[in-house]
C-alpha positions in Angstrom: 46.2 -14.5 -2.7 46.8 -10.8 -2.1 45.7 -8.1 -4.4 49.4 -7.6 -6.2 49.9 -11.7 -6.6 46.1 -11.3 -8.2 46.7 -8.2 -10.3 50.1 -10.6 -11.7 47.8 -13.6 -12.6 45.3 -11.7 -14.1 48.1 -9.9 -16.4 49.7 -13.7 -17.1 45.9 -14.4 -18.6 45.2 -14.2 -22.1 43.0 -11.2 -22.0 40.4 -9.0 -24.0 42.7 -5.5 -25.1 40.1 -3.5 -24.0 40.7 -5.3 -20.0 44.4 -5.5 -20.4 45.5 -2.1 -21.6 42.8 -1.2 -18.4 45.7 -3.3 -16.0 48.2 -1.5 -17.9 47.1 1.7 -17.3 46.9 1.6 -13.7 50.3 -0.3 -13.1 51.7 2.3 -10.9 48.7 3.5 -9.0 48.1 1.3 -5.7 44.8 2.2 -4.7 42.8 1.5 -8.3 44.5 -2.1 -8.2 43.5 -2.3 -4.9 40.0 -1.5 -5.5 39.9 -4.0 -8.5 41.0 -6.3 -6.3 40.4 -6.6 -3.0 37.3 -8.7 -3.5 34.8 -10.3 -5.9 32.1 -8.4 -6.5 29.2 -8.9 -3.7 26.5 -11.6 -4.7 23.5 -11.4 -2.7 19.5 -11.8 -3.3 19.6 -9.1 -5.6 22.4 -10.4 -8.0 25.5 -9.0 -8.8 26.0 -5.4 -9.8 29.1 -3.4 -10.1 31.4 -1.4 -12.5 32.8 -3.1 -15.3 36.4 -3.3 -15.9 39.2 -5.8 -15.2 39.5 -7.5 -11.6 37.9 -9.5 -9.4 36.0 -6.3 -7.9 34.9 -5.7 -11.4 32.1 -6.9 -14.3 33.8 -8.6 -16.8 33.3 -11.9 -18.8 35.2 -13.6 -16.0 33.4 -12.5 -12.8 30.5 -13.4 -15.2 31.5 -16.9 -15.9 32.0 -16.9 -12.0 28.5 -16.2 -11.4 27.4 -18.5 -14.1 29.5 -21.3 -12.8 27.8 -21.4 -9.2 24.4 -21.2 -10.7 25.4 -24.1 -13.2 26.6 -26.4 -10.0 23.2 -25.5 -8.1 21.4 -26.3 -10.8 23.2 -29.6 -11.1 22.8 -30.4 -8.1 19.0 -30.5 -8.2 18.8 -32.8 -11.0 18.3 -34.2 -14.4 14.5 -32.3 -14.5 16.0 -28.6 -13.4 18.8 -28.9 -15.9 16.1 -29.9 -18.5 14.0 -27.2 -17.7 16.8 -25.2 -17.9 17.4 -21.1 -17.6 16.0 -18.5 -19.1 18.7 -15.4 -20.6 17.5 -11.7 -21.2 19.2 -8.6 -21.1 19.2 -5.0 -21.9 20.9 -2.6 -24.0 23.9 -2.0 -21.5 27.8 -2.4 -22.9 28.4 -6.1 -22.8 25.0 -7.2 -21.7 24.3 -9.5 -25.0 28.1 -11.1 -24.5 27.5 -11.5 -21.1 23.7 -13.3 -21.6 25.9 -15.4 -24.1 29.1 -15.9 -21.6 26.3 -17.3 -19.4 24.6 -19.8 -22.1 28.2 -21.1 -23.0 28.8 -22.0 -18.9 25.3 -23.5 -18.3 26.1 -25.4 -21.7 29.1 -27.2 -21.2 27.0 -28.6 -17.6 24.5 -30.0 -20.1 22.0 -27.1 -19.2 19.7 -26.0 -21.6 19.7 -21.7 -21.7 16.9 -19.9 -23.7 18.0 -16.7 -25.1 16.5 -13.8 -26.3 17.7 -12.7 -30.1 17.1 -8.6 -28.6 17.3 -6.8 -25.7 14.1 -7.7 -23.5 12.9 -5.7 -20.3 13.4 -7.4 -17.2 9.6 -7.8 -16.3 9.8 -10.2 -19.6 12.3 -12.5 -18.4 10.2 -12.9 -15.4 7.1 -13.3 -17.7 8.8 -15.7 -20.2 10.5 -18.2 -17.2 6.9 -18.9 -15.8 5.7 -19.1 -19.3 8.3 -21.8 -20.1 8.7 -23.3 -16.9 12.6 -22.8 -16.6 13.7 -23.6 -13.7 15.6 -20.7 -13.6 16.2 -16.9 -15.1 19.2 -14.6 -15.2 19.1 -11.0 -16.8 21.9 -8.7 -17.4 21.4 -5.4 -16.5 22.0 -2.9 -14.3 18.8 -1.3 -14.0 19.0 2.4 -13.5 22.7 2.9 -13.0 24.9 4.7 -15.2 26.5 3.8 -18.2 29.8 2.1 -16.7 28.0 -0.2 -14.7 26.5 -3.8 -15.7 24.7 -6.8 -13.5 24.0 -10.4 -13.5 20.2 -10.8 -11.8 18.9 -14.5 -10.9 15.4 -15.3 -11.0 13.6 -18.9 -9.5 11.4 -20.8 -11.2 8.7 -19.0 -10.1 9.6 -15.7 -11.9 10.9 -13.8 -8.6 14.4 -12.6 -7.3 16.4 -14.9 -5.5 15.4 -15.8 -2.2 17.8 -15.4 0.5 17.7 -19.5 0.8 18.6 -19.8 -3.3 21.0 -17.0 -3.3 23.4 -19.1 -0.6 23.4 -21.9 -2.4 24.7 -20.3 -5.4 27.3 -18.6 -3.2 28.7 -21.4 -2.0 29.4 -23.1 -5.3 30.8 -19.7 -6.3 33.0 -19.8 -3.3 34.3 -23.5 -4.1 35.8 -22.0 -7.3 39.7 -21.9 -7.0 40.6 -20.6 -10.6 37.9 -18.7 -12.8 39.8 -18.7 -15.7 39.8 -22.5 -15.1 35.9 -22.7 -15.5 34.9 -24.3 -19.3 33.1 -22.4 -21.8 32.1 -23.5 -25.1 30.8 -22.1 -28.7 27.1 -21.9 -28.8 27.2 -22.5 -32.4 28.1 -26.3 -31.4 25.9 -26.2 -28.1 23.4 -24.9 -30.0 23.6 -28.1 -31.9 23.9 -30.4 -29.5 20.4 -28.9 -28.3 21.2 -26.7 -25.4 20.8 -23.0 -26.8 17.3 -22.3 -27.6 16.9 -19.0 -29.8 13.4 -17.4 -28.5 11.0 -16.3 -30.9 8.8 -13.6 -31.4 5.7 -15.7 -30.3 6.4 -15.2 -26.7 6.3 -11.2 -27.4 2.9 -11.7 -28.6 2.3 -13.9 -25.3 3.5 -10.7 -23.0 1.4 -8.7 -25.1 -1.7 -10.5 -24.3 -1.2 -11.0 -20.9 -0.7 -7.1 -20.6 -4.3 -6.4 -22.2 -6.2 -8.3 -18.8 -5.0 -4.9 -17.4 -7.6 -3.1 -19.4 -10.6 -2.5 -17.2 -12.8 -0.9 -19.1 -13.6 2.1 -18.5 -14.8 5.1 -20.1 -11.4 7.0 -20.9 -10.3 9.5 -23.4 -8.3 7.8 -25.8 -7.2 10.7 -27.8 -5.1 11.7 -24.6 -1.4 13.2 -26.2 1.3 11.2 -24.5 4.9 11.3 -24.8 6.9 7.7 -24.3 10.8 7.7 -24.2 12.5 4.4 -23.1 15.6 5.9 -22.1 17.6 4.4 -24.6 16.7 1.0 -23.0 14.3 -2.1 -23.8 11.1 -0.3 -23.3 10.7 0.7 -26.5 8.6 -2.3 -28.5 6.3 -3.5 -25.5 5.6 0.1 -24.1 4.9 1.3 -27.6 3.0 -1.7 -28.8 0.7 -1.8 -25.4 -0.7 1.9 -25.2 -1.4 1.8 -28.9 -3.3 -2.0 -28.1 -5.4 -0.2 -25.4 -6.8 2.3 -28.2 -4.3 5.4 -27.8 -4.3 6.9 -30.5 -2.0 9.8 -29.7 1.7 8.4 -28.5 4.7 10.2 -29.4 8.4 8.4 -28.7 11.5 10.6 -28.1 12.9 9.2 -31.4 16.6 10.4 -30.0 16.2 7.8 -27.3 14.5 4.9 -29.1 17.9 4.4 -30.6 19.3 1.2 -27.9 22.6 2.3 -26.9 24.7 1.9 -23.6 26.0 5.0 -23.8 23.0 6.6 -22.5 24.0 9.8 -25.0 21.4 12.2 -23.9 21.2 11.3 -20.6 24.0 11.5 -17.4 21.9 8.9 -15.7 19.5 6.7 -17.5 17.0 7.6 -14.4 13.2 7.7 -14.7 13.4 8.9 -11.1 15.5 12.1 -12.2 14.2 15.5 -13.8 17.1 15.2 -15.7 15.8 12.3 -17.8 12.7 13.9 -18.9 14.3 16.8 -20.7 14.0 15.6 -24.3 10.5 14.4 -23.4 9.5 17.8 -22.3 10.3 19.3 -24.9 8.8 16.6 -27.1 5.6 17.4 -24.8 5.9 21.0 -25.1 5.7 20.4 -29.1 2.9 18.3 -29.5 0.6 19.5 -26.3 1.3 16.3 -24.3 -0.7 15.9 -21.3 1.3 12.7 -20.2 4.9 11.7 -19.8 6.4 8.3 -19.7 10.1 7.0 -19.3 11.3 3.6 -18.5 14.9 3.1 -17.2 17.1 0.2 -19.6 15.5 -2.7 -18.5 12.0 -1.3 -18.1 11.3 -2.6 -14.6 10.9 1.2 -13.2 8.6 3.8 -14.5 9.0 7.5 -13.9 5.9 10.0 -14.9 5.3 13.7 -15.3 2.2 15.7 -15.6 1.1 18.4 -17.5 0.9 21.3 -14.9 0.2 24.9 -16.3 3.2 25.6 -18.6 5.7 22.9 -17.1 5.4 19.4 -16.5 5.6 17.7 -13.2 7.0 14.6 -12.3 5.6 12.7 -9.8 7.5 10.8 -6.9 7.3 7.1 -6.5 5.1 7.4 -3.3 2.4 9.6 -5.4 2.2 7.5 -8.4 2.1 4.2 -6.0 -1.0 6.3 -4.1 -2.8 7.4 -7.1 -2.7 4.0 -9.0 -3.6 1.9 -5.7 -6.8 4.4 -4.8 -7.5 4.0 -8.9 -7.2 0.0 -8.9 -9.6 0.1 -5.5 -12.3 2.2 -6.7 -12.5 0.9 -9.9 -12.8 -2.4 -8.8 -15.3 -1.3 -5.8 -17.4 -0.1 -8.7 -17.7 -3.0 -10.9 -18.3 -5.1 -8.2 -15.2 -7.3 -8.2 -13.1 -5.9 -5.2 -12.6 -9.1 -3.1 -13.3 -9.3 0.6 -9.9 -10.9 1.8 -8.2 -8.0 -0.4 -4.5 -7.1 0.1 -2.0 -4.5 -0.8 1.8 -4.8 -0.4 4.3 -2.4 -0.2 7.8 -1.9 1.7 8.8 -0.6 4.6 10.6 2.3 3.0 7.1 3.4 1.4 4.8 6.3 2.2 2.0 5.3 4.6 -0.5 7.0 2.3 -1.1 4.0 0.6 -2.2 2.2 3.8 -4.9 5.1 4.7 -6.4 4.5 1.2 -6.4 0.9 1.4 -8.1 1.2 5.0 -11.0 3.2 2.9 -11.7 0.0 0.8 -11.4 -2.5 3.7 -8.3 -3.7 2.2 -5.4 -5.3 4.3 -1.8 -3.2 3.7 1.5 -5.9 4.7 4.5 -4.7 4.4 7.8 -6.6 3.4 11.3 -5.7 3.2 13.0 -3.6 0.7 13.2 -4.8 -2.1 10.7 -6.6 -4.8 11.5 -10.0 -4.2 9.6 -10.1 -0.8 6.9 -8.7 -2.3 7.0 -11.7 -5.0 7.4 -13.7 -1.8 4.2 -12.5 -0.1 2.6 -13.3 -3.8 3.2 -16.6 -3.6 2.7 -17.5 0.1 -1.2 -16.1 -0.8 -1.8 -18.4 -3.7 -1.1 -21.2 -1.7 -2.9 -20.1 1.3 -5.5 -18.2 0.1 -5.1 -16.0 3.2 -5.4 -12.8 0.6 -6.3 -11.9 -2.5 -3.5 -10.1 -4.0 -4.5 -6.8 -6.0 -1.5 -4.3 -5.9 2.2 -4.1 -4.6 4.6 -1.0 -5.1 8.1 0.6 -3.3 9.0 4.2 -3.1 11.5 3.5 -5.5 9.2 3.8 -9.1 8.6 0.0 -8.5 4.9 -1.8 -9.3 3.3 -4.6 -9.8 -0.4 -5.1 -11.1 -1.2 -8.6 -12.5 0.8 -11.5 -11.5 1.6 -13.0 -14.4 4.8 -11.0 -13.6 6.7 -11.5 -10.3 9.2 -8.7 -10.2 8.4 -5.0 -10.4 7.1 -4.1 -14.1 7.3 -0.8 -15.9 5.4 -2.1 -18.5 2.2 -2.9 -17.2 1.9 0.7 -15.0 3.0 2.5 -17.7 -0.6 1.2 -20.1 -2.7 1.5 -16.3 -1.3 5.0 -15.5 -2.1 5.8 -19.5 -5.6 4.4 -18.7 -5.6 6.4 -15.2 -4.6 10.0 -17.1 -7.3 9.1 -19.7 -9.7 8.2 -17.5 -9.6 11.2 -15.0 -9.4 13.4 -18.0 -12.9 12.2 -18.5 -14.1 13.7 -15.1 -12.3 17.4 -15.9 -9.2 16.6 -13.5 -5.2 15.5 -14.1 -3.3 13.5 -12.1 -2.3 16.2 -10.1 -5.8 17.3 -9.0 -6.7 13.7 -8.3 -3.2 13.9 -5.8 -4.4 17.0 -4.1 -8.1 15.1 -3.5 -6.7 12.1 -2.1 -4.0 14.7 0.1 -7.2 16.7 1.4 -8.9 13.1 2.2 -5.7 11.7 3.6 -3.3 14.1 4.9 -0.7 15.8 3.2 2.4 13.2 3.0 5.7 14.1 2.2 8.8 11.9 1.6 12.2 12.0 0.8 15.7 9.7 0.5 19.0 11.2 1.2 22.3 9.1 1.0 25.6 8.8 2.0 28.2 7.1 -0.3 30.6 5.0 1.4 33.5 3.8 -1.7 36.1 2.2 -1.9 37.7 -0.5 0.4 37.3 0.7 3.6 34.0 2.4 3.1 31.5 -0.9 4.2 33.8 -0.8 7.3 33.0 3.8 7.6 29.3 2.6 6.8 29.1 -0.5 9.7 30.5 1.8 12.2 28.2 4.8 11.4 25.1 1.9 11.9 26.5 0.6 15.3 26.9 4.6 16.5 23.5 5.3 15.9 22.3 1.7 17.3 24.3 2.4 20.7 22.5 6.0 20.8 19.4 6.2 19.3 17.4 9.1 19.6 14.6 10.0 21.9 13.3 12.7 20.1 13.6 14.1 16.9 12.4 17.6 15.6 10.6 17.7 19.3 8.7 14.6 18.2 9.0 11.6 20.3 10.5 8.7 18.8 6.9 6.0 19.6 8.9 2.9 18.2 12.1 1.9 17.0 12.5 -1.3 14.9 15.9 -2.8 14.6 15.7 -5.6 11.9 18.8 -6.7 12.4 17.8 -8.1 15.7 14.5 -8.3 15.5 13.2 -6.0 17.8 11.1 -3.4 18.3 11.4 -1.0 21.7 8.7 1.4 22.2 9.0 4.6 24.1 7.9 2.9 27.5 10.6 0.6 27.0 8.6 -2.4 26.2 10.4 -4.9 23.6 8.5 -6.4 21.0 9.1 -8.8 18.1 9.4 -8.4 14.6 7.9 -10.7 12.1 9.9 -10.1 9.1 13.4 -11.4 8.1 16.4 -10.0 9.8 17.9 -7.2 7.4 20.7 -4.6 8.4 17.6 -1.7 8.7 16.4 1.0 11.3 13.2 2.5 11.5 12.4 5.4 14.0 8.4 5.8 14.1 7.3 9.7 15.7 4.5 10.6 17.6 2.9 12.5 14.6 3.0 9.1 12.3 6.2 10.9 10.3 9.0 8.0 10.3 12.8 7.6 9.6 14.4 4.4 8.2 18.0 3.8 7.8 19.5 1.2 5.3 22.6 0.5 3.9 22.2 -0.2 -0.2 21.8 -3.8 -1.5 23.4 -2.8 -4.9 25.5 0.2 -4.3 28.2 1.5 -1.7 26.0 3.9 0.1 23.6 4.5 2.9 20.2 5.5 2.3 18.0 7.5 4.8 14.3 7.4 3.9 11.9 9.9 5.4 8.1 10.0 5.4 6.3 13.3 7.3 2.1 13.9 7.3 0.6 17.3 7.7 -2.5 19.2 7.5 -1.3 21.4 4.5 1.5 21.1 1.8 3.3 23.6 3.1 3.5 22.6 7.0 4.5 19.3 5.4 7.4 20.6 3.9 8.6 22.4 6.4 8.4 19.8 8.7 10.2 17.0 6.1 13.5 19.6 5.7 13.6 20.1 9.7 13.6 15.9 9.9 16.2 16.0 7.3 18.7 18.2 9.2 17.9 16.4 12.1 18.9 12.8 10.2 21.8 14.4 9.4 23.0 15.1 12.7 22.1 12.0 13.7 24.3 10.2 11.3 27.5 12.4 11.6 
């Protein structure tokens, strides 16, 4: 059907006013119909995320009950037991999230699959929590994570608390691609389903569950619990656990941004709901400035990403995703070394996107580093493949992008639990007379000094996958020799599986086939290219080592130029 016969039947339809007067709107103007309709939105291992609006290239309760529909014929077709077990709903405090969690229940209801819902917005580390907790056979959380305030999601989770496998994810697609009509697909009241036994309201019990599970992170050591902190949940679903925790580990000083407690999706002190960005941290700064904080905290909507800043003279610092990965895996490691419960088949995981400073530390402890694909799920994946095998011990696993995992009772990234351990870190270190920041500059001196950075390239609209795919296959039929004067050691092609080093010798690679490049230098500095799962862009990552901070820098902004040429 082609985008004009589409945007026809979707004006025939018996539509929200909010999506309607959207289709009337943009009546006359070719390329936003097009856009909103030249394809569903994209389903893949990490869900579905995209703007919300009207159109099949849009979030909106039908795309929803799209996505709902094709997990409801998976789970059918695994029988009776997984539709008994049923799926677990969460979501955050986006526009449309709780209608869409409810959207879903109604789908997965009238295929006789029971849906356990959350009464409030939960953070996404909950649902993963809550699904091994119940033993659904399934999870789905609506959220966006991080994006701005016009965007919404649909994330799946298995039964064992993680993202979709690549395996899982096709199956769903399929079913979702063997649906002719979506405003065909059957929903019902859950008022009546939840009579007839298929909508389960959660309680408050499994709150106090989380809770407990997140005290085993306490490791008891002596830390200064009258360390000033500053917590703002960005408006998101944060607030209760993050709040509740630090004060159950003893802190007895935790100020919240009270503006952004309030739970609204229109982010309204923020542009971009961010822990990542500077931006985000204004209000909390000046919270901090006003109370004498030593520590910041802020956790994006669905509380799966932490940001932090430091107290540094007059200012506060925020810290990158690398550093705080660095500073809580060297913590975790010599804590444990000193109260003798490190394990001898030890392991650390982290992605191929993340700084290599983490590997040099866990080298220190006789730890083993593996690295995975981007993205949290392969990490969850490794998790898994140990407990059966006993290969490793798993005792940390973090990506550049403000993403980390402690305990397992969780199996996707979880703000929550590194925001009590980097509370306990701060305190802890306080106790020896340094901050964060000095404890970054000891392990910089020990290490190296490392220095990333991600630039990206935005690639909208129709024809911009097609821009992005040709950009990739130029640089794949010229790749560089030499970069900066470095010499490009090793370059890794996931997409084919291949490494070819400098001398020309090919090697294999050993992880899944993803659409990534990575350039290794002679120095140890590295380049990786990779197009976004969740957004239309290209991301360039780049990780530089030198003996000072300031050679470092220099040397990361001539590599960035360089990449930049590279991809013209």
């Amino acid at each position: 059907m082609s985008v004009n016969q589409l945007n026809k039947l979707w004006k025939q339809q018996s539509l929200p006013d909010y999506l309607m007067e959207e289709l009337v709107a943009i009546a006359s103007d070719k390329l936003a119909i097009e856009d909103r309709f030249y394809q569903y939105v994209s389903f893949g291992t990490g869900g579905m995320r995209g703007l919300l609006g009207a159109g099949t290239n849009r979030i909106n309760i039908y795309t929803i009950r799209r996505v709902a529909e094709g997990l409801a014929r998976y789970i059918e077709s695994s029988g009776e037991e997984a539709k008994q077990r049923g799926v677990v709903l969460a979501y955050d405090t986006r526009h449309f999230s709780y209608e869409f969690a409810c959207e879903t229940a109604s789908v997965l209801g009238v295929h006789g699959i029971r849906s356990y819902i959350y009464k409030e917005a939960r953070p996404t580390p909950q649902l993963s929590f809550t699904v091994r907790k119940l033993n659904a056979y399934a999870g789905v959380v609506i959220t966006a994570s991080h994006n701005p305030k016009q965007y919404n999601g649909f994330k799946v989770y298995g039964e064992d608390g993680a993202q979709l496998t690549p395996d899982f994810a096709n199956e769903i697609i399929y079913y979702m691609n063997e649906i002719k009509d979506i405003f065909a697909i059957k929903v019902e009241e859950l008022a009546l389903l939840e009579q007839q036994g298929y909508i389960t309201w959660l309680a408050s019990d499994l709150d106090k569950e989380y809770l407990t599970s997140l005290l085993t992170l306490k490791s008891n050591q002596d830390v200064a619990l009258n360390m000033n902190i500053v917590y703002t949940p960005l408006h998101g679903a944060g607030l209760v656990p993050v709040s509740e925790g630090l004060r159950a580990f003893g802190f007895q000083q935790v100020h919240i941004v009270e503006q952004q407690a309030v739970q609204d999706g229109e982010f309204p002190t923020v542009a971009y709901p961010n822990p990542e960005e500077s931006n985000a941290f204004e209000l909390a700064m000046k919270l901090g400035n006003q109370v004498g904080a030593d520590l910041l905290l802020a956790t994006d909507p669905d509380a799966d990403r932490l940001g932090v800043a430091v107290k540094s003279d007059d200012s506060y610092k925020l810290l990158t995703g690398n550093q705080l990965g660095a500073l809580l895996l060297n913590y975790i490691l010599s804590t444990k070394q000193q109260l003798g419960s490190l394990p001898q088949n030890a392991v650390m995981l982290k992605t191929i996107v993340t700084s290599e400073l983490g590997t040099h530390i866990a080298e220190k402890y006789d730890v083993a580093t593996v690295n995975t694909l981007t993205g949290f799920k392969y990490i969850a994946e490794k998790i898994a493949e140990y407990e059966r095998t006993g290969e490793y011990s798993y005792l940390f696993g973090y990506e550049e992008s403000y993403g980390y995992l402690i305990e397992t009772f969780v199996r996707d990234k979880d703000a929550v639990q590194v925001a009590l351990k980097v509370a306990e870190m701060a305190a802890y270190y306080e106790t020896q007379g340094h901050t964060l920041l000095d404890q970054l500059d000891n392990l910089y001196k020990e290490y190296g000094y490392h220095n990333e950075a991600l630039l990206s390239q935005q690639f909208e609209g129709k024809n911009g996958q097609t821009e992005m795919q040709v950009m990739l296959q130029r640089l794949r039929d010229n790749m560089p020799k030499k970069i900066v004067n470095l010499t490009v050691l090793r370059t890794e092609d996931y997409l084919v599986g291949q490494a070819v080093l400098a001398n020309g010798t090919i090697e294999g690679l050993t992880l899944p086939k993803e659409n990534v490049v990575k350039l290794i230098l002679e120095d140890g500095s590295w380049i990786a290219i990779r197009p976004s799962g969740t957004e239309p862009k290209c991301k360039f990552y780049i990780g530089v080592v030198g003996e000072t901070a300031e050679h470092t820098q220099q040397k990361l902004e001539q590599v960035k130029e360089a990449v930049l040429e590279i991809v013209k």
